[in-house]
N, CA and C atoms as an extended XYZ file, in Angstrom:
525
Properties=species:S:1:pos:R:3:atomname:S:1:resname:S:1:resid:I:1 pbc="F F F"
N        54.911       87.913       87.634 N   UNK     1
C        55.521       86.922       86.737 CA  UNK     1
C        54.785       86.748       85.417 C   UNK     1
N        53.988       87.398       85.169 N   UNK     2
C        52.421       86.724       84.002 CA  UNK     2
C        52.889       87.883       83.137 C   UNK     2
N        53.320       89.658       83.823 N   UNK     3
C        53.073       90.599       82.908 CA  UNK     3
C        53.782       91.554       83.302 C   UNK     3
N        54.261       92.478       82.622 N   UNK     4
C        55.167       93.858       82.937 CA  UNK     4
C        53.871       94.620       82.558 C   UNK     4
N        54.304       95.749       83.738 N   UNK     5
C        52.948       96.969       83.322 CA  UNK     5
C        53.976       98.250       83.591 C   UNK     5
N        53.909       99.360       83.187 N   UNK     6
C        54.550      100.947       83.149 CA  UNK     6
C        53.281      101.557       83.384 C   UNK     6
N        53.578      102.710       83.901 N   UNK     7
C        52.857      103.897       83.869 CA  UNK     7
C        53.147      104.887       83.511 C   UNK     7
N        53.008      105.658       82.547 N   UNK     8
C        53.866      106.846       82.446 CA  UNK     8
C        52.963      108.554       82.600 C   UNK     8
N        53.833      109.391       82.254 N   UNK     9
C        52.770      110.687       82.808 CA  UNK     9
C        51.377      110.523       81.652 C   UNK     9
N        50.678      111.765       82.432 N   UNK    10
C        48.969      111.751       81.523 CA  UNK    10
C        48.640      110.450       81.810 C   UNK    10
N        48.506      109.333       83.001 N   UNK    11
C        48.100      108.248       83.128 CA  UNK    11
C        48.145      107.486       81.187 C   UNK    11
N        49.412      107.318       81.043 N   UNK    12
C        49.722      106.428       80.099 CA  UNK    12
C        49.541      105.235       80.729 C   UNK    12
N        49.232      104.215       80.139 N   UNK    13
C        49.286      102.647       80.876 CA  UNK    13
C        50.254      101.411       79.645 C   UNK    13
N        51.129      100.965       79.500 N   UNK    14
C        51.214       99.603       78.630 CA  UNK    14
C        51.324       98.410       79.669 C   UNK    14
N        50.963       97.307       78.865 N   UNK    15
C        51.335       96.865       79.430 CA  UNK    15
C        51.888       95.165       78.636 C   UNK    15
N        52.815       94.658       79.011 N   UNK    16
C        53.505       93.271       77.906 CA  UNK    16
C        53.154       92.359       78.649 C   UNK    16
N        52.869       91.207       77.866 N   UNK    17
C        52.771       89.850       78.344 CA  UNK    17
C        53.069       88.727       77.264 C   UNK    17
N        53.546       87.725       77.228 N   UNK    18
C        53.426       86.094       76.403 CA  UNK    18
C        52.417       85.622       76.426 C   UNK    18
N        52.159       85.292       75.284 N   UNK    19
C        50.726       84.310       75.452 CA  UNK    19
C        51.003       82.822       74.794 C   UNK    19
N        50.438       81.858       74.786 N   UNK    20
C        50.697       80.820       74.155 CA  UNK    20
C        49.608       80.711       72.521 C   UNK    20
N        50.066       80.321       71.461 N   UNK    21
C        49.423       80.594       70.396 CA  UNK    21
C        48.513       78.811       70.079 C   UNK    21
N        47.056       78.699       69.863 N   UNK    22
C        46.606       77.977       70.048 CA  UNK    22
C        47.155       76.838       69.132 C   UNK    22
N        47.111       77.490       67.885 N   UNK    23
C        47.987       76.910       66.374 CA  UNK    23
C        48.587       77.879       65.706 C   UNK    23
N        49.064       77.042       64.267 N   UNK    24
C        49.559       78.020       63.661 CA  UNK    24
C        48.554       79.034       62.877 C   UNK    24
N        48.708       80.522       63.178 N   UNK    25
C        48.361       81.452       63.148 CA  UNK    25
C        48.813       82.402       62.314 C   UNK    25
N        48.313       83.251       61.669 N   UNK    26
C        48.466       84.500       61.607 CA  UNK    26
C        48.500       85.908       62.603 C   UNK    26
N        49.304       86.723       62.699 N   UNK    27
C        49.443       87.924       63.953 CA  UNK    27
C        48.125       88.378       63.833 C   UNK    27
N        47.609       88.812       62.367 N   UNK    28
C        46.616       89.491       61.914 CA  UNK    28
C        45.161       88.437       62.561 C   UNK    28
N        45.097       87.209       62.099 N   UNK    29
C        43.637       86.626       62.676 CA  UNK    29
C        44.365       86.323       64.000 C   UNK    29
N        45.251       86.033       64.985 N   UNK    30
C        45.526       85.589       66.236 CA  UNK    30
C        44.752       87.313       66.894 C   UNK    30
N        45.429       87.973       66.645 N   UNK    31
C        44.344       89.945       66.922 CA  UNK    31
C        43.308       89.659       67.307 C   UNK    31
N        42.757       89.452       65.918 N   UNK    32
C        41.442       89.511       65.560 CA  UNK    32
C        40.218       88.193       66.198 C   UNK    32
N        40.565       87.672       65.626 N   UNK    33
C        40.015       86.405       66.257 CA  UNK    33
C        40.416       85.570       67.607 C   UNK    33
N        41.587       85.998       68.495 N   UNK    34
C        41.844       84.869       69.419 CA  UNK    34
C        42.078       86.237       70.765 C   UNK    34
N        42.986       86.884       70.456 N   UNK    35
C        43.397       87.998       71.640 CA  UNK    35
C        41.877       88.758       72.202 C   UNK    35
N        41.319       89.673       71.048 N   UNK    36
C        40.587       90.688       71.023 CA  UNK    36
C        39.359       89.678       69.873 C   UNK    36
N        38.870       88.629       69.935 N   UNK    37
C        37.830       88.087       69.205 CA  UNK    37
C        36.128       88.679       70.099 C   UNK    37
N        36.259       89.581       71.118 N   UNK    38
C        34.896       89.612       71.464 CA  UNK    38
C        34.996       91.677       71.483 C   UNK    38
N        35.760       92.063       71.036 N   UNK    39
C        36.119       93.547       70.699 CA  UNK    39
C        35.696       93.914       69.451 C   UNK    39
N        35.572       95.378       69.488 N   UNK    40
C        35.230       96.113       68.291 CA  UNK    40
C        36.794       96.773       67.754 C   UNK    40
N        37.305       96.192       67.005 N   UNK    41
C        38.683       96.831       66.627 CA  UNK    41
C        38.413       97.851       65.376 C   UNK    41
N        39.401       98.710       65.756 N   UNK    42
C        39.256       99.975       64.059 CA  UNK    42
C        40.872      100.101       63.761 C   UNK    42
N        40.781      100.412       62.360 N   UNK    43
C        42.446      100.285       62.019 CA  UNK    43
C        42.719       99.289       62.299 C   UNK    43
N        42.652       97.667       61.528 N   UNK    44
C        43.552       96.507       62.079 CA  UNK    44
C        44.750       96.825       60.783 C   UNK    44
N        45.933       96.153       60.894 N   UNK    45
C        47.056       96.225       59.864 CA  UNK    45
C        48.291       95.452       60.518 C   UNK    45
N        48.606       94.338       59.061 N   UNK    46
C        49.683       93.928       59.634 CA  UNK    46
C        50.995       94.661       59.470 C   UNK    46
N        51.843       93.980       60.523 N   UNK    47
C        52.989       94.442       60.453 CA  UNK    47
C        54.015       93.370       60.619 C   UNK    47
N        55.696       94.484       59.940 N   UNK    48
C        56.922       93.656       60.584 CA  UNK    48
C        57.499       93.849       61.171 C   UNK    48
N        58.043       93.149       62.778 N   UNK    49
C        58.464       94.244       63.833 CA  UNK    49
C        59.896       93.319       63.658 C   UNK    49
N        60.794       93.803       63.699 N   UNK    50
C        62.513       93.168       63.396 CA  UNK    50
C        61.936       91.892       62.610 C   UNK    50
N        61.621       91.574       61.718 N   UNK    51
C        61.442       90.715       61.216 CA  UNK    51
C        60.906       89.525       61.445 C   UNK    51
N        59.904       90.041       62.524 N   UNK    52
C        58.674       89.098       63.053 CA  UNK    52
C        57.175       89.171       62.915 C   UNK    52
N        56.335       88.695       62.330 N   UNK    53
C        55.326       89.059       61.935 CA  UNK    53
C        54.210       89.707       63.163 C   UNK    53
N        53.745       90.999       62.791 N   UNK    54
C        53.108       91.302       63.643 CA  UNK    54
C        51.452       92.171       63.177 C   UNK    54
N        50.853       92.391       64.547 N   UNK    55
C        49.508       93.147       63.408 CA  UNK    55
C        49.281       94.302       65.314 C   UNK    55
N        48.248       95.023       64.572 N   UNK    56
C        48.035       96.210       65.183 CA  UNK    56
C        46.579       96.663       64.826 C   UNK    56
N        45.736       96.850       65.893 N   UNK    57
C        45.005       97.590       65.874 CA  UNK    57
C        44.216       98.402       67.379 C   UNK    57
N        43.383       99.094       67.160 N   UNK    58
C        42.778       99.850       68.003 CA  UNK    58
C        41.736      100.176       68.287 C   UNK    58
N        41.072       99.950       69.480 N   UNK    59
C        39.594      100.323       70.072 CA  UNK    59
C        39.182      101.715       71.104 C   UNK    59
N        38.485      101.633       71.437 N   UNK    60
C        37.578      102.944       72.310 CA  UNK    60
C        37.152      101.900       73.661 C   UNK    60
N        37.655      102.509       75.222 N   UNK    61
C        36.938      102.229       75.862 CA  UNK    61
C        36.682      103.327       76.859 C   UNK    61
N        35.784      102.876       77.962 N   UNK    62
C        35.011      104.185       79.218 CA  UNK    62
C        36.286      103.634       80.317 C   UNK    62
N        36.789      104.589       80.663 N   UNK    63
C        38.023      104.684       81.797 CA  UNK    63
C        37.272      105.479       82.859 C   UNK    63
N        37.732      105.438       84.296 N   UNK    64
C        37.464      106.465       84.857 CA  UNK    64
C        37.289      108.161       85.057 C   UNK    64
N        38.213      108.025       84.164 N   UNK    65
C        38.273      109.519       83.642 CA  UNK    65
C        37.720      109.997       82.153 C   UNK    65
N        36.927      109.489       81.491 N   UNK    66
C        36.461      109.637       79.912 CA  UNK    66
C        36.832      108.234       79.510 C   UNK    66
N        37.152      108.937       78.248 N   UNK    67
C        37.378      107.733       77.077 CA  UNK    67
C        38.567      107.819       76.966 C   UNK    67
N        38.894      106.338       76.529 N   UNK    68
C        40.760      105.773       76.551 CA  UNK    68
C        40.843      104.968       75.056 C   UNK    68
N        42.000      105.357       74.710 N   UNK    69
C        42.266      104.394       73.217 CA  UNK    69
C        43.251      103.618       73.891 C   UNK    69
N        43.074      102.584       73.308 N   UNK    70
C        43.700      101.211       73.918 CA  UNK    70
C        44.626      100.780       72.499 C   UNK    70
N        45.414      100.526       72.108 N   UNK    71
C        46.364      100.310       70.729 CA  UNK    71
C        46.534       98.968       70.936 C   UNK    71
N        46.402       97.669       70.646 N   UNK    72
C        46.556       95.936       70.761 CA  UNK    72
C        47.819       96.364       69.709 C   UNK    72
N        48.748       95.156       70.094 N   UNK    73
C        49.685       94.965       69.131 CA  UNK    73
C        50.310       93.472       69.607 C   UNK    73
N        49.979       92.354       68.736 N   UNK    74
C        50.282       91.009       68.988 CA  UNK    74
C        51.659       90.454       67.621 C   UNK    74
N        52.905       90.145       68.547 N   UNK    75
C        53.871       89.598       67.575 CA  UNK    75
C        54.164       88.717       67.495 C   UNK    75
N        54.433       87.927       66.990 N   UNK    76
C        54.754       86.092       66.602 CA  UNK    76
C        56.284       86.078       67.030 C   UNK    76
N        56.518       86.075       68.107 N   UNK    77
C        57.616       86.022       69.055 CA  UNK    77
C        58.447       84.702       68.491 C   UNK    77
N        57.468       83.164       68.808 N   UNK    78
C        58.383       82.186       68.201 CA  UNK    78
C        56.665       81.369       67.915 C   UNK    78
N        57.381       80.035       66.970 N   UNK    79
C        55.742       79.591       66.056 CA  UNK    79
C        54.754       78.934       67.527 C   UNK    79
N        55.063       79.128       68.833 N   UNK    80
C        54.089       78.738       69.527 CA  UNK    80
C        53.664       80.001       70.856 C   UNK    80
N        54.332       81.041       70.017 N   UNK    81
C        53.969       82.062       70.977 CA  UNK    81
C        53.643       83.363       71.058 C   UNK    81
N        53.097       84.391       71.405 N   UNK    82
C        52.673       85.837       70.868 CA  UNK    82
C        53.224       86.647       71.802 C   UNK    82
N        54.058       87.589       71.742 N   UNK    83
C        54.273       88.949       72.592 CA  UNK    83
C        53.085       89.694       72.730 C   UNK    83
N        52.932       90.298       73.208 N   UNK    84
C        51.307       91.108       73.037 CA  UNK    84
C        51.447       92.332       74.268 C   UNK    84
N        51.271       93.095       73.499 N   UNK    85
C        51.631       94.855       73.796 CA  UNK    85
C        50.082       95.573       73.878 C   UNK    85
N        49.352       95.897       75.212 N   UNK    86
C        48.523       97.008       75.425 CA  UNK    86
C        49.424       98.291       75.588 C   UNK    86
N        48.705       99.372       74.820 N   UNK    87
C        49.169      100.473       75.477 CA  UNK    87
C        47.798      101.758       75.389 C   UNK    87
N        47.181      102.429       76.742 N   UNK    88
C        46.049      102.939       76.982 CA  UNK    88
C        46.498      104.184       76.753 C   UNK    88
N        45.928      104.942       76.593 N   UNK    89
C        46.576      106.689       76.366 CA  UNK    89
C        44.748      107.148       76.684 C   UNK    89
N        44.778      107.794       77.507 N   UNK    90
C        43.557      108.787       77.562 CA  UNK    90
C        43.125      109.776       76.066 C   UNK    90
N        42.616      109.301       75.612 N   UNK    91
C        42.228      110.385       74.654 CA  UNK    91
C        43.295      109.765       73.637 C   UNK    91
N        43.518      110.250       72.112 N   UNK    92
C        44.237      110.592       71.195 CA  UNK    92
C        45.707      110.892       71.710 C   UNK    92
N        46.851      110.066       71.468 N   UNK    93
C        48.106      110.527       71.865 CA  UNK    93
C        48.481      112.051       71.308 C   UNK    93
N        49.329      112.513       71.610 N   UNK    94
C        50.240      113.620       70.405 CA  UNK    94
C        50.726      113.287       69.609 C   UNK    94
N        51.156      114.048       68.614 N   UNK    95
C        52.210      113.297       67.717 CA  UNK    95
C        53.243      113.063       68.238 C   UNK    95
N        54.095      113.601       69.289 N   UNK    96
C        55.224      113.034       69.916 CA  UNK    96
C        54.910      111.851       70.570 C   UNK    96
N        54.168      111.556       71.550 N   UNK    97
C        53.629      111.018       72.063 CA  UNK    97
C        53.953      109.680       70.861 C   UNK    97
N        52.966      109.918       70.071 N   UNK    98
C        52.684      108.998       69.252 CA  UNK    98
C        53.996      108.588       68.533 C   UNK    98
N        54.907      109.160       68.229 N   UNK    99
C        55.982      108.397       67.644 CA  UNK    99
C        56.770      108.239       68.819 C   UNK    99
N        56.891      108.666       69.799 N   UNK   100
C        57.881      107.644       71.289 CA  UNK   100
C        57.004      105.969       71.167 C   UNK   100
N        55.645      106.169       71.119 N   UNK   101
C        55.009      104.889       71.451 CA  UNK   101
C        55.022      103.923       70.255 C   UNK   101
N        55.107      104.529       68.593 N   UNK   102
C        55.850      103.215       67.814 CA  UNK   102
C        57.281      102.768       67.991 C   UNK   102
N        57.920      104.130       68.294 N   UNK   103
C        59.603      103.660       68.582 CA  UNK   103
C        59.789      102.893       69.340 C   UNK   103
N        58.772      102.869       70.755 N   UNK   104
C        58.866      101.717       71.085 CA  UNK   104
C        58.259      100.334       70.810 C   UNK   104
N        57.143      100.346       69.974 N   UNK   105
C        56.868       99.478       69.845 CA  UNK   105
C        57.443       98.448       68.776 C   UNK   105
N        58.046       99.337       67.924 N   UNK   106
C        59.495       98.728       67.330 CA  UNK   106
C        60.697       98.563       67.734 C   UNK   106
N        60.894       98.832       68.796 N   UNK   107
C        62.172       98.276       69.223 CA  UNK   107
C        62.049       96.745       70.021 C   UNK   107
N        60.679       96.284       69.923 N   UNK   108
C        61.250       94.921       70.311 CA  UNK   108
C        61.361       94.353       69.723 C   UNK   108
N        62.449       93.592       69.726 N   UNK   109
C        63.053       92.455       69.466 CA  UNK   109
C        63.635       90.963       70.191 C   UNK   109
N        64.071       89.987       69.594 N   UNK   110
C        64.818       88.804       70.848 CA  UNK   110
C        66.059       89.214       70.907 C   UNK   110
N        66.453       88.955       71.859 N   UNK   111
C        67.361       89.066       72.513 CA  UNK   111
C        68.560       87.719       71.449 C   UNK   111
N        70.009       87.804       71.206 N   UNK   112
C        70.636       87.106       70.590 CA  UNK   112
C        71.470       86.073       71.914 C   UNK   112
N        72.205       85.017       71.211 N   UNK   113
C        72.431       84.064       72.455 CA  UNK   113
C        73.374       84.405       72.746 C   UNK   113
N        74.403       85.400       72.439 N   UNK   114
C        75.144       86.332       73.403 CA  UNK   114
C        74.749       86.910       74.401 C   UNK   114
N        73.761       87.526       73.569 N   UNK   115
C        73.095       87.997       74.835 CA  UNK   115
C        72.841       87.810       76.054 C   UNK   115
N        71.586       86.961       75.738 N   UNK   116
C        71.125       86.157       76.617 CA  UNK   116
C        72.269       85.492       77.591 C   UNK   116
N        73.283       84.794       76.979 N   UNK   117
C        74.168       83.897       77.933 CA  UNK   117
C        75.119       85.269       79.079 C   UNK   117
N        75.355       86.334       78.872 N   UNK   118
C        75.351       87.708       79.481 CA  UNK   118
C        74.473       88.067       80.400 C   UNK   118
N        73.376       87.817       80.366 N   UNK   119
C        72.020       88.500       81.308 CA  UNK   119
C        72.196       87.705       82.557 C   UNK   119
N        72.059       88.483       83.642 N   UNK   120
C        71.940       87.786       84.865 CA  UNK   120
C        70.976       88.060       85.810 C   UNK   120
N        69.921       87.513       86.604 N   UNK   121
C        68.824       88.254       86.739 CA  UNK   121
C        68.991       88.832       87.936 C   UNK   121
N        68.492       89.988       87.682 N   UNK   122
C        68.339       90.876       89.135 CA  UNK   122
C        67.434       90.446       89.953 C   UNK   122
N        67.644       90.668       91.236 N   UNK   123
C        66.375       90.175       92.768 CA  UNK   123
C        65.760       91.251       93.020 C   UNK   123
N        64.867       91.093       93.573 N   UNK   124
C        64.066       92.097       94.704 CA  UNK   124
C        64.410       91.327       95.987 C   UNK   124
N        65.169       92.600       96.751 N   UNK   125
C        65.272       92.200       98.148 CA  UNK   125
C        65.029       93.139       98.879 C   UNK   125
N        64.421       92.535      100.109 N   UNK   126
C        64.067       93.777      101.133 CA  UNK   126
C        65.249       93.781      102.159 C   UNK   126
N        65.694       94.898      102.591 N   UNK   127
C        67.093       95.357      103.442 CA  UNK   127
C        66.362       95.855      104.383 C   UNK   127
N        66.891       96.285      106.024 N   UNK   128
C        66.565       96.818      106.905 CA  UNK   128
C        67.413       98.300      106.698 C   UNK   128
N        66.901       99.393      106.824 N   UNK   129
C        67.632      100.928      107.134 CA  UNK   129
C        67.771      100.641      108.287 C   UNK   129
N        69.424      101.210      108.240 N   UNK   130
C        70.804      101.585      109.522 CA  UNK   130
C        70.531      102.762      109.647 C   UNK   130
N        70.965      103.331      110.885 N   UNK   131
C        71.149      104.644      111.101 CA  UNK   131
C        72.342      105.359      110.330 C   UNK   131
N        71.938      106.366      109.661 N   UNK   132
C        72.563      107.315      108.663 CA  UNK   132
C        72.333      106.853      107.262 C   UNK   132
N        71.608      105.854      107.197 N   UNK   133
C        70.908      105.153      105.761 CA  UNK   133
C        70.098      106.523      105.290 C   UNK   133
N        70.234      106.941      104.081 N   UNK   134
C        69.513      107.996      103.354 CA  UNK   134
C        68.560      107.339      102.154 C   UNK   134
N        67.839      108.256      101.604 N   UNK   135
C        67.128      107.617      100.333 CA  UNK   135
C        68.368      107.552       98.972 C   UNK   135
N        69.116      108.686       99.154 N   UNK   136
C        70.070      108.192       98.514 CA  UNK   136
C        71.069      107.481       98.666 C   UNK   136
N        71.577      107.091       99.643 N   UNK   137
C        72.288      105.814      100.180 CA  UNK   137
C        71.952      104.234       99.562 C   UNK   137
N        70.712      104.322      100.385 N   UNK   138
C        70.141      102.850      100.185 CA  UNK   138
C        69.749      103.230       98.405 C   UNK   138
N        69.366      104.243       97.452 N   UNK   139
C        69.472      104.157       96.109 CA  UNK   139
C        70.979      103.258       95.544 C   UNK   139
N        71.717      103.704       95.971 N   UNK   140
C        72.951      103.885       95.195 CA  UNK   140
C        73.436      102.113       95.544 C   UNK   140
N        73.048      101.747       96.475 N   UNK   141
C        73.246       99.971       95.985 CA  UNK   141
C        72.000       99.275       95.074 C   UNK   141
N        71.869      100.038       94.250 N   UNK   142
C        71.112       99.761       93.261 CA  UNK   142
C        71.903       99.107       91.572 C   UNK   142
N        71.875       98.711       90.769 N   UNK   143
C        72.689       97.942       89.887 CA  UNK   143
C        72.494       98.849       88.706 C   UNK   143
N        72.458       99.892       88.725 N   UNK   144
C        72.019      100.889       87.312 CA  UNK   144
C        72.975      102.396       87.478 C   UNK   144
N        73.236      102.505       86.445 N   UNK   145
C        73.870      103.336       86.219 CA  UNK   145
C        73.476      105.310       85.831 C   UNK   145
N        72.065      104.736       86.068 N   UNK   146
C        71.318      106.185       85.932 CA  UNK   146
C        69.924      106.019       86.727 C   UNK   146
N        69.128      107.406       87.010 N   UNK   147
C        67.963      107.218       87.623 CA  UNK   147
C        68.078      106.286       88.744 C   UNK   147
N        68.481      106.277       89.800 N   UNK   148
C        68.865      105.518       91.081 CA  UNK   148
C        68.016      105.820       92.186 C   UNK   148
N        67.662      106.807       92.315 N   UNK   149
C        67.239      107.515       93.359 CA  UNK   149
C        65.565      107.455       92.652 C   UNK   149
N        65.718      107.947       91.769 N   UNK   150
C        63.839      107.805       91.061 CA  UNK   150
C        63.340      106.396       91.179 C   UNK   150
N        64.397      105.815       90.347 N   UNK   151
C        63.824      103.799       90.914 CA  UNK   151
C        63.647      103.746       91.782 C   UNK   151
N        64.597      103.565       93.153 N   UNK   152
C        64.878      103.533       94.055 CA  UNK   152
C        62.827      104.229       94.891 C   UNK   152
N        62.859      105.384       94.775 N   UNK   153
C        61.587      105.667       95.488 CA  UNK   153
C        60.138      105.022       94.466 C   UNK   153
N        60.394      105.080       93.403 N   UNK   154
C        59.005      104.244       92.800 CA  UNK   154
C        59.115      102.419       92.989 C   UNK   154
N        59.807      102.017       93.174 N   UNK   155
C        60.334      100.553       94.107 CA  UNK   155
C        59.228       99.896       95.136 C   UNK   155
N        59.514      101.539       96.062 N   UNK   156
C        59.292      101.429       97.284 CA  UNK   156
C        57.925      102.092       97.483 C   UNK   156
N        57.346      102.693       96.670 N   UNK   157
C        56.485      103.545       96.774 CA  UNK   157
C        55.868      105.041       97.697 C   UNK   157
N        57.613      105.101       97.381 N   UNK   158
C        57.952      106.621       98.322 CA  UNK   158
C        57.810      108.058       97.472 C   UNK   158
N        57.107      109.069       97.762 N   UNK   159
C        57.099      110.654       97.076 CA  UNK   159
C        58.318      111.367       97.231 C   UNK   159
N        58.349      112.266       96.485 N   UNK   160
C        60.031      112.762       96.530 CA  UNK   160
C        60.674      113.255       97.928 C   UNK   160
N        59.590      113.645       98.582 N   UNK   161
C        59.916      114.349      100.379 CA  UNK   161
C        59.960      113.392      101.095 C   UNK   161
N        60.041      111.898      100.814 N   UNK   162
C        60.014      110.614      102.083 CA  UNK   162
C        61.275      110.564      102.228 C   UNK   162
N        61.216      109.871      103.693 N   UNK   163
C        62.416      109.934      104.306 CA  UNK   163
C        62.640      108.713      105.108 C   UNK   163
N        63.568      107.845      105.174 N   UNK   164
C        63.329      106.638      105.597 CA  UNK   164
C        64.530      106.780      107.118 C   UNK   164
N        63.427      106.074      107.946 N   UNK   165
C        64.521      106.278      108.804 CA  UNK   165
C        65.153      104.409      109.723 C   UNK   165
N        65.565      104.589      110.361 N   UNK   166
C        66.177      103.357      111.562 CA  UNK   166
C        65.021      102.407      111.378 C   UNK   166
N        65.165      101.231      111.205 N   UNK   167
C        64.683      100.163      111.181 CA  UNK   167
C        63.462       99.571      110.342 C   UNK   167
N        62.984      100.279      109.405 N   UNK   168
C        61.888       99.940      108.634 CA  UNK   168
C        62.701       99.300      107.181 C   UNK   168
N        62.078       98.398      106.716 N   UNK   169
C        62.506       97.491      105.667 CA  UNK   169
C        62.604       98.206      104.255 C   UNK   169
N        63.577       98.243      103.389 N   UNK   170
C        62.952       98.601      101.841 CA  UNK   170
C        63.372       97.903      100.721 C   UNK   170
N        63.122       97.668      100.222 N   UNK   171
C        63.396       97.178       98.606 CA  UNK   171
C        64.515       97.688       97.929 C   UNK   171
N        65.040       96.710       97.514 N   UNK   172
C        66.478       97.543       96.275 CA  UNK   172
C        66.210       95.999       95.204 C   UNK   172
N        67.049       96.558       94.252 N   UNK   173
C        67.036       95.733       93.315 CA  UNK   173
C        68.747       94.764       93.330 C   UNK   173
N        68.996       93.763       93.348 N   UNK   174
C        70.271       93.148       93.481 CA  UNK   174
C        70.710       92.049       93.023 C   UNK   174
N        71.419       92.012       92.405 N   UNK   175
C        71.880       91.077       91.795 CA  UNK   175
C        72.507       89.457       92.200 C   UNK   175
């Protein structure tokens, strides 16, 4: 409930959270001084993300595996609150790499009150497997229209060869 985290391949890590903003702030000193005030930041710079003030910068830390660049990116969501975007990349991204990870980091935005009044929230529920229940079976009462079967086993924390059989519980997503 506090934070969304992804993983993606090459142990990519982001991860989003809200924060509450102490006062009124700047993106650039809220960074600097309140998020990351006991860090060594390089490259700080503000920014405008859909027309919300935002800032960006980046440090060096020791990961298990070497060294990790960590990218901070804190946005002035609304005047008492900050979006705030980690994203870890082992080493130096690619340049692809690197422009998937501003594209996304520009694509957030709020949501409009159409929107919003549209959204309905999905559950996590755990179901019992029936006999003749498959991984793609129990996928496909899933609420998405693509990648069903991939959700569906990273959900559950199943490898592509698992096989679920008679009576053990799993996770779907439901509305």
């Amino acid at each position: 409930p506090e934070a969304v985290t992804a993983r993606g391949p090459g142990d990519y890590k982001i991860k989003f959270d809200m924060a509450p903003l102490p006062r009124p702030i700047s993106m650039p000193a809220y960074l600097t001084s309140v998020w990351a005030n006991d860090v060594s930041l390089r490259k700080p710079e503000g920014l405008i993300i859909n027309g919300m003030q935002a800032a960006t910068a980046e440090t060096v830390i020791a990961s298990k595996t070497g060294r990790a660049l960590v990218r901070l990116i804190a946005i002035g969501f609304a005047p008492d609150k900050a979006a705030r975007i980690m994203i870890i990349t082992p080493g130096a991204p690619s340049p692809d790499m690197q422009a998937e990870l501003q594209r996304f980091t520009y694509s957030f935005r709020a949501m409009s009150q159409a929107e919003a009044a549209k959204a309905r929230p999905q559950r996590l529920i755990s179901i019992p497997v029936k006999s003749g229940d498959t991984v793609a079976s129990m996928a496909a009462r899933m609420p998405f229209a693509d990648y069903r079967e991939p959700r569906f086993r990273t959900l559950n924390g199943f490898g592509p060869d698992f096989v679920v059989s008679p009576g053990m519980r799993v996770k779907v997503i439901g509305e």
